[in-house]
Every structure is written in C-alpha cells, then in structure tokens.
TORSETI-938633 format. One line per 8 residues: number of its first residue (from 1); their letters; for each residue z negated, x, y of C-alpha. Coordinates in nm, 3 decimals. Each point is the difference from the previous one (the first is absolute). Example, Ala and Ser with C-alpha at 12.3 -4.5 7.8 and 13.67 -1.06 7.14 Angstrom:
! residues 2
1) as) -0.780,1.230,-0.450 ~ 0.066,0.137,0.344;
! end
This chain:
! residues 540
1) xxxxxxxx) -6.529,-0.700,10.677 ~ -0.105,-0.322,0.089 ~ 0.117,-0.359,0.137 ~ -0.221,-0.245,0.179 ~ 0.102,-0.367,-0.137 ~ 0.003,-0.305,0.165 ~ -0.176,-0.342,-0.093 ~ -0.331,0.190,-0.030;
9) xxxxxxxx) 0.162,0.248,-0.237 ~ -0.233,0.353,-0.018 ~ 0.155,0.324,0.065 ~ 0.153,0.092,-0.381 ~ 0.210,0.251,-0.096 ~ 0.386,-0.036,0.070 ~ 0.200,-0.103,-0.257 ~ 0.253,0.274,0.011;
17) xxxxxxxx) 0.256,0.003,0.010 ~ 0.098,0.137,0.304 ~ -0.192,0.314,-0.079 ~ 0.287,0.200,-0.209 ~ 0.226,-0.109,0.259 ~ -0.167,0.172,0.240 ~ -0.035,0.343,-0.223 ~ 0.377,-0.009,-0.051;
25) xxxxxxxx) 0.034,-0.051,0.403 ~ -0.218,0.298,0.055 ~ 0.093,0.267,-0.329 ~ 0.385,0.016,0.037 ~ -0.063,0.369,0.158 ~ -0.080,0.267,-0.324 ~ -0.344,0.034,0.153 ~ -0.225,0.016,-0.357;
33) xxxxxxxx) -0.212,-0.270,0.039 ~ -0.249,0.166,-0.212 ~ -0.087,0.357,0.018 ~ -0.196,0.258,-0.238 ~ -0.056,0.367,0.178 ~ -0.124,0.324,-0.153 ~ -0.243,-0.256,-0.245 ~ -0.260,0.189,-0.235;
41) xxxxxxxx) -0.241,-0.194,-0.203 ~ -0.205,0.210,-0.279 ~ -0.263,-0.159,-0.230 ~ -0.281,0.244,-0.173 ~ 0.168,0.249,0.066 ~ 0.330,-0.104,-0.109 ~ 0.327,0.010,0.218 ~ 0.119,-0.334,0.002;
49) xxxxxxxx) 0.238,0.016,0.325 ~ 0.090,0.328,0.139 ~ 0.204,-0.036,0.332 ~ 0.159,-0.292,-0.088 ~ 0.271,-0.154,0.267 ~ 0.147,-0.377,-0.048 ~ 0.216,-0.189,0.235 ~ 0.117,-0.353,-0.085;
57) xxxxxxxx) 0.253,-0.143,0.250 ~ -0.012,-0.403,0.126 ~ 0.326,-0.135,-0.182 ~ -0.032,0.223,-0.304 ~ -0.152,0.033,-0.363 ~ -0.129,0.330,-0.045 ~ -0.058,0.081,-0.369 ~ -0.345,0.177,-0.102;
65) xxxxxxxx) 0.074,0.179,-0.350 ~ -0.204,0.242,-0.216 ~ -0.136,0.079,-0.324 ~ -0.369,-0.164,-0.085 ~ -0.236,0.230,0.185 ~ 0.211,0.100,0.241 ~ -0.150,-0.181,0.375 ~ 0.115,-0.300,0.017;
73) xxxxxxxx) -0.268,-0.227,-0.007 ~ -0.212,0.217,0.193 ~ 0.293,-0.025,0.283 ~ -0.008,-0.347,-0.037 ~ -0.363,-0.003,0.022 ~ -0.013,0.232,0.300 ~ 0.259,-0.251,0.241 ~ -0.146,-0.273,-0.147;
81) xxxxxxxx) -0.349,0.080,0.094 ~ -0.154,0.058,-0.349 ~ -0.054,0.388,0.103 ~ -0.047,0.143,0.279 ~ 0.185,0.343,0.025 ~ -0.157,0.300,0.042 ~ 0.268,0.147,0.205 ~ 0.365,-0.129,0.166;
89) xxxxxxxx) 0.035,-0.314,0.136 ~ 0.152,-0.355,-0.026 ~ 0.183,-0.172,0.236 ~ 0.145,-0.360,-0.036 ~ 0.313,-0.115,0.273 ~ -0.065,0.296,0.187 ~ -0.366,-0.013,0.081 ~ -0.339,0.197,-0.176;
97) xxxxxxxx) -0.161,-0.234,-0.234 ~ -0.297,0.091,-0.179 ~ -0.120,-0.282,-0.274 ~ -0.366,-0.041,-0.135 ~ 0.096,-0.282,-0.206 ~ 0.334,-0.134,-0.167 ~ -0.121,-0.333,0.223 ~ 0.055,0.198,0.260;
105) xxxxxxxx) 0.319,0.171,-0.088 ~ 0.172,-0.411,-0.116 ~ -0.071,-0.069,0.357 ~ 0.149,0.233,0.139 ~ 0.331,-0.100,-0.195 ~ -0.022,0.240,-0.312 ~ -0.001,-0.234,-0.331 ~ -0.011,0.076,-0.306;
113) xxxxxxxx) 0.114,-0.129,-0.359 ~ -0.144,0.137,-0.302 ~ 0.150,-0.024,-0.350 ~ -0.283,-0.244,-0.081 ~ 0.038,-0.314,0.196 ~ -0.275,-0.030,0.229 ~ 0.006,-0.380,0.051 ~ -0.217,-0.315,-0.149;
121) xxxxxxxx) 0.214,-0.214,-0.274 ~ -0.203,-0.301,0.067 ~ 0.100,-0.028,0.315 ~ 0.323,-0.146,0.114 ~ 0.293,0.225,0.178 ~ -0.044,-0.124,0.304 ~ -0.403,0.074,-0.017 ~ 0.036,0.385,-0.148;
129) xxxxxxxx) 0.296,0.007,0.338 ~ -0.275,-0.068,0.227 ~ -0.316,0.085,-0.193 ~ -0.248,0.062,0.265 ~ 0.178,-0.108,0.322 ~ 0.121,-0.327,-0.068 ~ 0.101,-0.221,0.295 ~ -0.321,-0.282,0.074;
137) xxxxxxxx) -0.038,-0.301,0.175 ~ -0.340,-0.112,0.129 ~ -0.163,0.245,-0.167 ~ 0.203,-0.091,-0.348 ~ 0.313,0.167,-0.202 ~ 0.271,-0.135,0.148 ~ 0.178,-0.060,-0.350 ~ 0.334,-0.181,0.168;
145) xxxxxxxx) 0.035,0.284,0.239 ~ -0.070,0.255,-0.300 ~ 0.237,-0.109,-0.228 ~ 0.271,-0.051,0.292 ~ -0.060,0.333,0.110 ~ 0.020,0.170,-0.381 ~ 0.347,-0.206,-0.033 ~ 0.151,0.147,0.325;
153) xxxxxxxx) -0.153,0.375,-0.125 ~ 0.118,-0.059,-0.340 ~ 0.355,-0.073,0.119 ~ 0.050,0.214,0.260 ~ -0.069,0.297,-0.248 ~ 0.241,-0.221,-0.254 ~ -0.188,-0.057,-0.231 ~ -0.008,-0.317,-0.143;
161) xxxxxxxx) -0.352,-0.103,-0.151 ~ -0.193,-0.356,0.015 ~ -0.299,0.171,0.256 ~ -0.227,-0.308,-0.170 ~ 0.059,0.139,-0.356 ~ -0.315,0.168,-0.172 ~ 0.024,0.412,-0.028 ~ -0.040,-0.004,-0.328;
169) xxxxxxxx) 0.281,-0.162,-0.116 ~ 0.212,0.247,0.184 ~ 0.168,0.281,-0.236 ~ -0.113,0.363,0.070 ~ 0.311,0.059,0.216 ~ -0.018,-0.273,0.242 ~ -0.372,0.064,0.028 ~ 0.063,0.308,0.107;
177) xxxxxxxx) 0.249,-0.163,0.248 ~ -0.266,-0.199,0.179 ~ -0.217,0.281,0.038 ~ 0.315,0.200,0.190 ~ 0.030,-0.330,0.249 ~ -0.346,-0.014,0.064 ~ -0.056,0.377,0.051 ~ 0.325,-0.002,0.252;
185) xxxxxxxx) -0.142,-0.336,0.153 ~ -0.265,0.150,0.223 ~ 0.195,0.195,0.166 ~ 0.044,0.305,-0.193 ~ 0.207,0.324,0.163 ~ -0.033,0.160,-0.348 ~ -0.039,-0.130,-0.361 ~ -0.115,0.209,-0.274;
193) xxxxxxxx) 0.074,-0.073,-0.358 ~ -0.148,0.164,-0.296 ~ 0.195,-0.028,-0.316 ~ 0.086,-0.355,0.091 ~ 0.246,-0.065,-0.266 ~ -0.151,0.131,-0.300 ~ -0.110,-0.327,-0.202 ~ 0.316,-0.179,0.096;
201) xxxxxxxx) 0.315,-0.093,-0.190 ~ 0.346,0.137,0.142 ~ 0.034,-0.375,0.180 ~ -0.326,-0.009,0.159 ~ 0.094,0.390,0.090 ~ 0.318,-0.144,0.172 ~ -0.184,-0.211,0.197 ~ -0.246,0.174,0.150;
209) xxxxxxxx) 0.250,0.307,0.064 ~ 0.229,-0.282,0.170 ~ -0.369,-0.077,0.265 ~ -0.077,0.320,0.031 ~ 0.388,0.081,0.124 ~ -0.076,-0.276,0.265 ~ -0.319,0.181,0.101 ~ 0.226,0.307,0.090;
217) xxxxxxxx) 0.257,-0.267,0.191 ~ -0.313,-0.097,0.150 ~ -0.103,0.331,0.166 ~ -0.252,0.068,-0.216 ~ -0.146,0.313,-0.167 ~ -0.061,-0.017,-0.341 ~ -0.094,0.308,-0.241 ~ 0.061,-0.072,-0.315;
225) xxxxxxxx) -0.186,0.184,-0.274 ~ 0.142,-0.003,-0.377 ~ 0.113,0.177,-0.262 ~ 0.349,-0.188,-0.054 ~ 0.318,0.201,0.079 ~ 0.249,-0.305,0.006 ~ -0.235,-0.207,0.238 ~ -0.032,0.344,0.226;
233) xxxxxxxx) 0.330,0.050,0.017 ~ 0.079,-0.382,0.027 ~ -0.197,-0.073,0.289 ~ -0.128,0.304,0.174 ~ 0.139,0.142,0.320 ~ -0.213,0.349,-0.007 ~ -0.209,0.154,-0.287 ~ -0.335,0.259,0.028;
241) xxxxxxxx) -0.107,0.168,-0.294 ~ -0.324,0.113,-0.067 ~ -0.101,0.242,-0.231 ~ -0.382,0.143,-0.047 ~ -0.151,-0.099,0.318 ~ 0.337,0.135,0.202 ~ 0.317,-0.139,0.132 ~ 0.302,0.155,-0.216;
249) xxxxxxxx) 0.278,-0.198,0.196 ~ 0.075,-0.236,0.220 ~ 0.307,-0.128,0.139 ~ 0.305,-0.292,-0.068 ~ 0.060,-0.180,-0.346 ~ 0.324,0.023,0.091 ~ 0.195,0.292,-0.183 ~ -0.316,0.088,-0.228;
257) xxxxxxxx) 0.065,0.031,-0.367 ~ -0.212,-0.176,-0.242 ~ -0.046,0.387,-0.177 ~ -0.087,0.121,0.340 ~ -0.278,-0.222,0.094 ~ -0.150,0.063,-0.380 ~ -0.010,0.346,0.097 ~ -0.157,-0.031,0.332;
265) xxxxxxxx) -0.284,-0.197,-0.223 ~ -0.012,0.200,-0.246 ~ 0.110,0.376,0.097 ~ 0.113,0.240,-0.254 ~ -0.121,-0.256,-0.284 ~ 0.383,-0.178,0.007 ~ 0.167,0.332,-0.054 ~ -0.213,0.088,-0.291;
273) xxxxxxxx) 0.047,-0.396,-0.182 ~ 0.364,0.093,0.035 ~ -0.044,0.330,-0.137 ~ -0.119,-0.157,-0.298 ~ 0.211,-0.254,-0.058 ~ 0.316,0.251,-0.033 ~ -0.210,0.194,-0.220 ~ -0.072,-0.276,-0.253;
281) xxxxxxxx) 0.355,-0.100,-0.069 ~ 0.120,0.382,-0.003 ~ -0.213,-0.019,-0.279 ~ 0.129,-0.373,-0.147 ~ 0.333,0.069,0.001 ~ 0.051,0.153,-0.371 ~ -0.265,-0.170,-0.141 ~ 0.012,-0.267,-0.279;
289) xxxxxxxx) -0.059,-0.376,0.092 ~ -0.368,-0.119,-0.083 ~ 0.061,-0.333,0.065 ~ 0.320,-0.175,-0.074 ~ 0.016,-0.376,0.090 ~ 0.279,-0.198,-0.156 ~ 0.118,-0.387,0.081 ~ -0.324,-0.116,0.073;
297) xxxxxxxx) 0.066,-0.390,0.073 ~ -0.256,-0.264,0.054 ~ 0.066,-0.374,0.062 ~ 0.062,-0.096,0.349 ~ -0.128,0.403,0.138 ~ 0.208,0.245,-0.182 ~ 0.345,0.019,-0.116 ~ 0.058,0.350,-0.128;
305) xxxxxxxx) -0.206,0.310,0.157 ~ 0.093,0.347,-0.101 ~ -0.099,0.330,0.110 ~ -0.206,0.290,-0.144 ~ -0.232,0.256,0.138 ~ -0.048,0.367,-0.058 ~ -0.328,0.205,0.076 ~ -0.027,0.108,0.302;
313) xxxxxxxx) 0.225,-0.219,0.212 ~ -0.028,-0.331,0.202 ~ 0.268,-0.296,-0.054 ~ -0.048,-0.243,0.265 ~ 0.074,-0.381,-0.109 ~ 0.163,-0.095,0.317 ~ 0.083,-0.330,0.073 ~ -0.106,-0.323,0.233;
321) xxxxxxxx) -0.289,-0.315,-0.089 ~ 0.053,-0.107,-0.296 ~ 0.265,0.242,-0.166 ~ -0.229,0.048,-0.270 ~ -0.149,0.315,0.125 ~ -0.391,-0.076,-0.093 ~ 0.098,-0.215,-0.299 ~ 0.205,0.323,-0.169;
329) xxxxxxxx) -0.350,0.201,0.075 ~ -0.236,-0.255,-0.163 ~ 0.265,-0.017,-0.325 ~ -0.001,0.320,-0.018 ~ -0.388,0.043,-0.003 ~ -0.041,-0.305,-0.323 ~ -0.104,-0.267,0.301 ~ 0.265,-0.195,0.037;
337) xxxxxxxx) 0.192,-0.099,-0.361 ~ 0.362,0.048,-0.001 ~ 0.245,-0.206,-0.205 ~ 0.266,0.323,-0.055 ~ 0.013,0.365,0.023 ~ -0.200,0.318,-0.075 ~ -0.263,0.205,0.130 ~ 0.008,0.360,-0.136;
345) xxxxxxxx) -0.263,0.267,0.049 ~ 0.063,0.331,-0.101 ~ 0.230,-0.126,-0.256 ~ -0.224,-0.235,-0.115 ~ 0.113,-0.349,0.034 ~ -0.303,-0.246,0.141 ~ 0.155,-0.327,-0.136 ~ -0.206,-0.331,0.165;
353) xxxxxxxx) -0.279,0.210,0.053 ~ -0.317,-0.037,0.221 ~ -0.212,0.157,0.300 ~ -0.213,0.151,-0.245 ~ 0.291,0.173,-0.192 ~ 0.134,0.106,0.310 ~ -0.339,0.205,0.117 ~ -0.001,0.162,-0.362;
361) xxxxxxxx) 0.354,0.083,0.023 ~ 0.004,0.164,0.349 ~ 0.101,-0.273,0.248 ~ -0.241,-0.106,0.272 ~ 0.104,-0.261,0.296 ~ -0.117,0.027,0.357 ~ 0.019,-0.365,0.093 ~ 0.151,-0.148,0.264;
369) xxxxxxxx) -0.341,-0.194,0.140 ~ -0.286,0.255,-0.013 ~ -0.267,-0.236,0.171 ~ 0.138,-0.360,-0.288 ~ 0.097,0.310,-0.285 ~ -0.148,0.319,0.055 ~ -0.327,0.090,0.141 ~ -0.348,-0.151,-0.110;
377) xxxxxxxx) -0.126,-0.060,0.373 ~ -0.376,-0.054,-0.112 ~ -0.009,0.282,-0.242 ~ -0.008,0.365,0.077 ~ 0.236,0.245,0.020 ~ -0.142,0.159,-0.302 ~ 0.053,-0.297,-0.191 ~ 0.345,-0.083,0.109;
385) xxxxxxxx) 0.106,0.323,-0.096 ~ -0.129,-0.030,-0.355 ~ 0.128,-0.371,-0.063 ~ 0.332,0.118,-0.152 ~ -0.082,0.314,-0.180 ~ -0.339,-0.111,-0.170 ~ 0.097,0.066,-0.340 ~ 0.130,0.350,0.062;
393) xxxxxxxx) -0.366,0.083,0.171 ~ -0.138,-0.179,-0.320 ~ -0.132,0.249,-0.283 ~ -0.080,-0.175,-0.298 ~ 0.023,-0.364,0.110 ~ -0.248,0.127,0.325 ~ 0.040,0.057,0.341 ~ -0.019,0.349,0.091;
401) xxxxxxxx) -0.226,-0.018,0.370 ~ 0.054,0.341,0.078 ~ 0.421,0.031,-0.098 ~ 0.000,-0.319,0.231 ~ -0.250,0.146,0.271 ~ 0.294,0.336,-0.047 ~ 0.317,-0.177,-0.021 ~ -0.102,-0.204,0.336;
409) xxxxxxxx) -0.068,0.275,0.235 ~ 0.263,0.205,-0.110 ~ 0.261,-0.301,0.090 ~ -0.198,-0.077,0.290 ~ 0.119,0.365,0.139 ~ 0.284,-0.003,-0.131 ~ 0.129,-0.296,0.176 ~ -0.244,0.067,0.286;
417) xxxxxxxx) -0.160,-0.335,0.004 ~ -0.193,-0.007,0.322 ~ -0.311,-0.170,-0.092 ~ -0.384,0.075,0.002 ~ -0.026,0.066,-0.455 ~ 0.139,-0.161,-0.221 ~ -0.281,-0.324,-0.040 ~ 0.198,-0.078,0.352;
425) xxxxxxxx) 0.127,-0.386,-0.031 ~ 0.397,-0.002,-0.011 ~ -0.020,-0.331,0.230 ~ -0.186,0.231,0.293 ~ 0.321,0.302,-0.024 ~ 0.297,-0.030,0.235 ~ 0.287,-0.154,-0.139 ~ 0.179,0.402,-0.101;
433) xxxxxxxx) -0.349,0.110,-0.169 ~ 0.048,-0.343,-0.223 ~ 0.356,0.004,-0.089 ~ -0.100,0.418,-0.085 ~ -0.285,-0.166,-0.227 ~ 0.247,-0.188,-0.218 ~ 0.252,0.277,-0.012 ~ -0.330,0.219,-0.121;
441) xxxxxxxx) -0.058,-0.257,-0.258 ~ 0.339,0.004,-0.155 ~ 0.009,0.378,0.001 ~ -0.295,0.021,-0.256 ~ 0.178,-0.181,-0.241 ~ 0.261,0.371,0.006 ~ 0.286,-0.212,0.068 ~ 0.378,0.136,-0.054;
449) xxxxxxxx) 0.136,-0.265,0.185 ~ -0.163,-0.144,0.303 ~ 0.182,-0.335,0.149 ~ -0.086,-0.057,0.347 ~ 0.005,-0.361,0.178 ~ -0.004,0.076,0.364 ~ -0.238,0.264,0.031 ~ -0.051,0.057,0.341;
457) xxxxxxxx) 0.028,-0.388,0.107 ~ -0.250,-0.095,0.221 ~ -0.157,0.355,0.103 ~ -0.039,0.221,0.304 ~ 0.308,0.273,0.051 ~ -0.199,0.294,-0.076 ~ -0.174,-0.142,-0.334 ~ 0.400,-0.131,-0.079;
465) xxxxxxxx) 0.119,0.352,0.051 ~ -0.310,0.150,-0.221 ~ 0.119,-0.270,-0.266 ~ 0.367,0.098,0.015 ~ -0.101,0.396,-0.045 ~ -0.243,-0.137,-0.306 ~ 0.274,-0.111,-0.095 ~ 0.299,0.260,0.004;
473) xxxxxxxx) -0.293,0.266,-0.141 ~ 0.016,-0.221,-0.300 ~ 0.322,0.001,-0.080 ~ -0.001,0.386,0.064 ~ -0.281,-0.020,-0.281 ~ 0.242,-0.134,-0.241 ~ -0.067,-0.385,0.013 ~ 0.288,-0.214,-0.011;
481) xxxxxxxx) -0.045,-0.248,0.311 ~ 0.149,-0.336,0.102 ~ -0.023,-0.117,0.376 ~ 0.039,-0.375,0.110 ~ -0.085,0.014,0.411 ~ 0.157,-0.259,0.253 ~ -0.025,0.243,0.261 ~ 0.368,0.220,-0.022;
489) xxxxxxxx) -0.088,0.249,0.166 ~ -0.277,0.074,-0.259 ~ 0.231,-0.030,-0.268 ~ 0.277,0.163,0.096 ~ -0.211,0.330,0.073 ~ -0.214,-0.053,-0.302 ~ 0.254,-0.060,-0.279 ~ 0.234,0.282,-0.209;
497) xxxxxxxx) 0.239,-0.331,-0.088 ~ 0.001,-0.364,0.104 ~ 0.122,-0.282,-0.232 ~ 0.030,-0.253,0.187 ~ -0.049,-0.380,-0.134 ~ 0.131,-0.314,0.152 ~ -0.107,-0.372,-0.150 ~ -0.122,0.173,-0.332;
505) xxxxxxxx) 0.216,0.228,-0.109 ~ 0.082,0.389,0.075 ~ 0.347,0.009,0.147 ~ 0.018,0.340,0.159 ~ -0.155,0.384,-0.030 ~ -0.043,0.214,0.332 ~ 0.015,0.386,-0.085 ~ -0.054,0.310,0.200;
513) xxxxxxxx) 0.182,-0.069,0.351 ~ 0.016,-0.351,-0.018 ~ -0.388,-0.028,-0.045 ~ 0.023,-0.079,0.376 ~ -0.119,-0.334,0.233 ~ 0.416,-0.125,0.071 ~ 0.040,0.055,-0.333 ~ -0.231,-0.172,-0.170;
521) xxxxxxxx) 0.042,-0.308,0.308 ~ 0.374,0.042,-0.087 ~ -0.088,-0.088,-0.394 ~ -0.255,-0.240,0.058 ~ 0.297,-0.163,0.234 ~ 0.308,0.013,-0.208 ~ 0.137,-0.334,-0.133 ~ -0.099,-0.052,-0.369;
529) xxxxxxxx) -0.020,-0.324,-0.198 ~ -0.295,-0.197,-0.047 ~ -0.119,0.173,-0.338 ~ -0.366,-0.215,0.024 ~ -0.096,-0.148,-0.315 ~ 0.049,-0.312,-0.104 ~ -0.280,-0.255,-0.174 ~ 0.138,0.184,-0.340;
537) xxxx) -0.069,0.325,0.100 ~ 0.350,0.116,0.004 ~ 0.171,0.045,0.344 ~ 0.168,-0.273,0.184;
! end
C-alpha cells in the first residue's frame, strides 16, 4: 500500500496504521484467512508432509504443536514460500496463492517471526520498523516523518518504546516485540511465529503474549509454533498437532487436557511413561531409604530441609522461587556448604563433604543450567560423556580409549541421542539430545542417587517426554531419584512423594492421593510463618 505525499513528498509506504484496522473490518466472519489443503512435501525420498490440512481463522491463534521431526517447519516453509508442495494447495483469505519466494509470500500479508530475531541492532527502532520502505522526501529519508510514524505504530499496538533508541540496547523480549509490530505493520492478514518466546524471561513472555492477544483483537491470524503448554493453553484459541509428517488432531483449546494433547504428540509413548512410573514405586515402597537428609540449614537459603529417598522412587521438592528447592539439591551434592544438618548415604554419614565425595559415594546432580553447568558446547559428545567418569575408565593411572570408545556408544543408544557419532559437537544437538548428554555423563559415574534440577527445562515436548521415561526407567532400575521441575504438571506425574519447601525449610509431605496439582497448590498456599533465615543462620 502506498500514499502519495504532498510538498514534493515521493510515493512511500503508508505508515500503518490503518492496515489492521482494516483486517479486523474484513475477518469478523470464521472464514480461515489462511488455508493448507491435502499438502505433501517429500525430500529424497522421505515423507515429510503426507495430506496435510491447516486452517487458521482471521481473529484467532491457532497453535502448531509436535515433537522435533514431526512437519512443522516444513508447513511453515510450504505457506511461507520456502517449499513448494508437491501436492495440495494453499490458499490465503480465500484465494489460490502459490509463492516462489518468502518476498513474495510477506507481500502478500503472510509474516513471519523466527525464534532468532531477524532485525539489525545498530539500527534504531524506528529504522528496523521501516527497514527498506522508509517514508522520503526529495529523494531523502524522511527521518521526522519516520520517527512520527514508528511513535503512532508503536502506540497503537501499546507498546511503549523510545522508536529513536538503538536495537541493541533492547532486552531479548522487547526485541522480539518490535519485530511483531513491524511484521503486522505492512499489512499482514497472517503472522507466523516460530518459537518466539524461547530466550525470554517470564516478563518479556508477558509482554509479547499481551501484543500478540491484540493481534487476535485485531483480526489477525497468527499460528503460533512452540513447545510450551502454559503459553498454548494461555493464549491459543485452536490447536493442530502434527505427528510424522501427518495431522493427528485438530480442533478447539478449549476443553483439551494437558495429558490429552501429550498424547496426540506423542501416541502410545504417554501410556507407556505412566506405565513405568507405577511400576517404579510398586517397587520403592518397602525398600530402605538410601538417602536420608536431616536439618540441612544454610545462612540466609536454608532453615531446616528433611526428607529421605529410597531406590526406586521419585520425591519431588515442590515449592515456588526461592523456597530453597535448587539450594537443598546443590547441599546435598557437596556444592553448596551448609552450616547444620546431615547428609547420609547408605548409612554412611557425608559430613561437610565435597562434589568429588559425592561422585565416589553414588550421588550425581543434573544441574539446573545445562548450557552455564552442564554441557561442553565446543567439545564432543564423546568427551562430554567421559568428563565425569574419567577415573573409572582409567586403568592404572591411563585412559582406557577403547572402554571410553564402548561406554559412549552404548549410552548414546541407550538414551537415543540423535546425532551423527559420537565426535558430534554438543553445541550443534537440539536442546533434548544435550540435556540427554549430561544425564549420560552422570550415569557413568553408576550413581545410586541421581538429583535432577529441571530436567526437561527448555526442550521440545517429545525430547521432555523421552527425558521423563529416562527417567521413571531409572528409578525402576533401583536408583534413588530426586526431582526439582517448575513445571507441576511434570512433577506431580513424575514424583512417588512431594515435600514441599517454602522460604527454606520443608513444612509439608504429599503421599499417595494427595500427590496431586490442588494439592500440592493447596500446600504451597496455606498460611505459614515466615521461617527464612535470618543474618545468623537461624530462622527469623
């Protein structure tokens, strides 16, 4: 769309502004605004798309969900005019469309927002807003009339951002911002976003679930591609699943169980994890504790843990930011020093002991940041593996090649890290194959109890669910497992107990039928005093 402007003005692209008002005039019927018939797309042979159908209504945010591997990039990539399909067809507000380019498909009103921000930081906001048709005058940028314009954009999507402030000193969130307003700025009937949340903190996620909200006010599509179950169920109006090439459901968010969208993803895999859950603490329950954890306080973080462990079973540390629930896990392991209480393995009492101590005794910790804590990014896999269990693939002071070469593979199958051999670098595997790497790690060391700091944080649905049943299998084994995960969900279905811990200290244990989500919200809830410690160490 363009304007011709006065005063000698050239013909530049409108502002606008006007734009999403006139989507939301002309999408308040159901009428999908974009449309994906009978698709199939297959590369070398291999079935990427098989008959795949996708409608995503003006007014509406249509969720696109599946495992890694499953189509959805290649859908994207199809509408978007990345691939051409090799059968079925696309239509966008009604008509045939057939893209050669993504150029071609933006101007035509598809836009799309990729997890990486696709912008210039040394530009300004207003700049990256108009990048490429900015308004001129006599041949020049109009800079006044640039800046105006970004302020009136900015605001009418309300979002409040200096548009003369560089990119770059933007956080990750409202970066990601800017690149929504600019996409919905030329006149966009649908907006496609790509994992758009996953490098942002929960405020910066607020914020741009708030815009995109006002996108769907606005009349606009928008298909919204990630992994998250609370921002799917948050913000999304319909949901289609895709699972190896092939649509396994489609329909309204509304009335759709968290457990029931897993198993659309994920098939027959959700039945088995629970399978093996029950199994493991069948066989817990008359077993002897491995690890019993007494009083552990620590100055200003703790102020009295307890709780013990059998093998075979999950406890769940339950409890909100900063109830103590990562502190108790690095105590526990000899990395954090405690000023009271006990750590006892096997009956054998750890005193202040350290990480080392802990490996040779049986404890291993899954930490909470694989990328700052756990993985090796420019080493391989091979090596990562090895890192913790060196000395017991040492004979004689030297390393043993060969055990290491052995020890490797048969982890790599075990876990089944999806990689090309293991001399693969950790830093080129998806986020699941990595966290899978450190577990692999900590496993050599023959652990009896393996602590676990939000294992499936930050990974697709179907590597989390391959995690989780990793997981339960090892406690069926006979190790002796403690869970820390924000997500409740997760830990609820994961754990045989729950303590739960509020502002250092362990106030409550949830057994058998109370192991359930109003239950543990109900404890995390209840009115307690303020037992956080003082500057002595002792609670206030």
């Amino acid at each position: 769309m363009t304007t011709t402007v006065a005063n000698g003005d050239e013909s530049a692209p409108a502002a606008d502004h006007g734009s999403a008002a006139g989507l939301a005039a002309r999408s308040r019927d159901d009428a999908p605004a974009l449309e994906v018939l009978g698709v199939s797309k297959s590369f070398a042979g291999v079935q990427a798309l098989d008959d795949v159908t996708f409608r995503a209504r003006a007014g509406s945010v249509h969720a696109l969900v599946g495992e890694n591997g499953a189509g959805k990039s290649t859908l994207i990539k199809v509408f978007t005019g990345v691939h051409a399909p090799d059968s079925g067809q696309v239509r966008l507000l009604g008509a045939p469309v057939s893209f050669a380019a993504p150029l071609e498909a933006q101007r035509a009103g598809i836009s799309t927002i990729y997890q990486e921000v696709n912008l210039v930081p040394l530009m300004s906001v207003g700049q990256n807003l108009y990048l490429g048709r900015e308004p001129k005058r006599f041949g020049l940028v109009d800079r006044r009339r640039m800046y105006a314009d970004a302020r009136r954009l900015l605001a009418e999507h309300g979002v409040d951002i200096d548009p003369t402030r560089p990119l770059r000193t933007l956080g990750l969130g409202l970066q990601q911002i800017v690149a929504v307003v600019r996409a919905v700025s030329v006149d966009a009937s649908v907006v496609v976003m790509d994992e758009p949340t996953s490098s942002l903190e929960p405020r910066e996620v607020d914020q741009l679930l708030d815009l995109v909200a006002s996108l769907r006010d606005r009349g606009v599509a928008v298909v919204y591609v990630s992994h998250k179950m609370d921002e799917i169920f948050r913000i999304c109006d319909e949901v289609t699943v895709l699972r190896d090439g092939r649509v396994a459901h489609t329909g309204p968010v509304a009335g759709l169980t968290r457990g029931r969208l897993v198993e659309h993803m994920l098939g027959r895999q959700a039945e088995e994890l629970q399978r093996l859950r029950e199994k493991a603490a069948d066989q817990a329950a008359d077993a002897d504790p491995i690890l019993e954890v007494l009083d552990l306080s620590r100055r200003a973080q703790l102020a009295g843990v307890s709780f013990e462990a059998r093998p075979g079973e999950v406890v769940g540390l339950g409890g909100l930011l900063g109830s103590g629930r990562t502190e108790t896990l690095r105590a526990v392991f000899g990395d954090l020093a405690v000023d009271g209480g006990s750590v006892t393995v096997a009956g054998r009492p750890m005193g202040r002991h350290t990480t080392g101590a802990s490996v040779r005794t049986g404890i291993a910790l899954l930490p909470e940041d694989r990328k700052a804590e756990g993985i090796v990014p420019g080493l391989s896999i091979r090596d990562n593996i090895a890192l913790a269990a060196l000395p017991r693939l040492s004979r004689l002071g030297l390393v043993s090649e060969r055990r290491i070469d052995s020890v490797v593979r048969t982890f790599m199958d075990r876990l089944k890290i999806k990689a090309s051999g293991p001399d693969q670098r950790v830093g080129d595997l998806s986020g699941g194959n990595q966290q899978k790497v450190v577990l692999a790690r900590w496993l050599c060391t023959e652990p009896r109890v393996l602590l676990l700091d939000e294992p499936t944080r930050g990974i697709d649905v179907g590597a989390k669910t391959e995690v989780q049943a990793l997981v339960a299998d090892l406690a069926q084994q006979g190790l002796a497992i403690v869970l820390v995960s924000s997500e409740m969900e997760e830990l609820v279905g994961g754990s045989s107990r729950i303590v739960v811990l509020q502002s250092g200290r362990s106030t409550e244990e949830l057994v058998g039928e109370r192991v359930a989500e109003g239950s543990l919200m109900d404890a995390l809830a209840s009115d307690r005093p303020d037992v956080r410690p003082d500057q002595d160490g002792d609670p206030a």
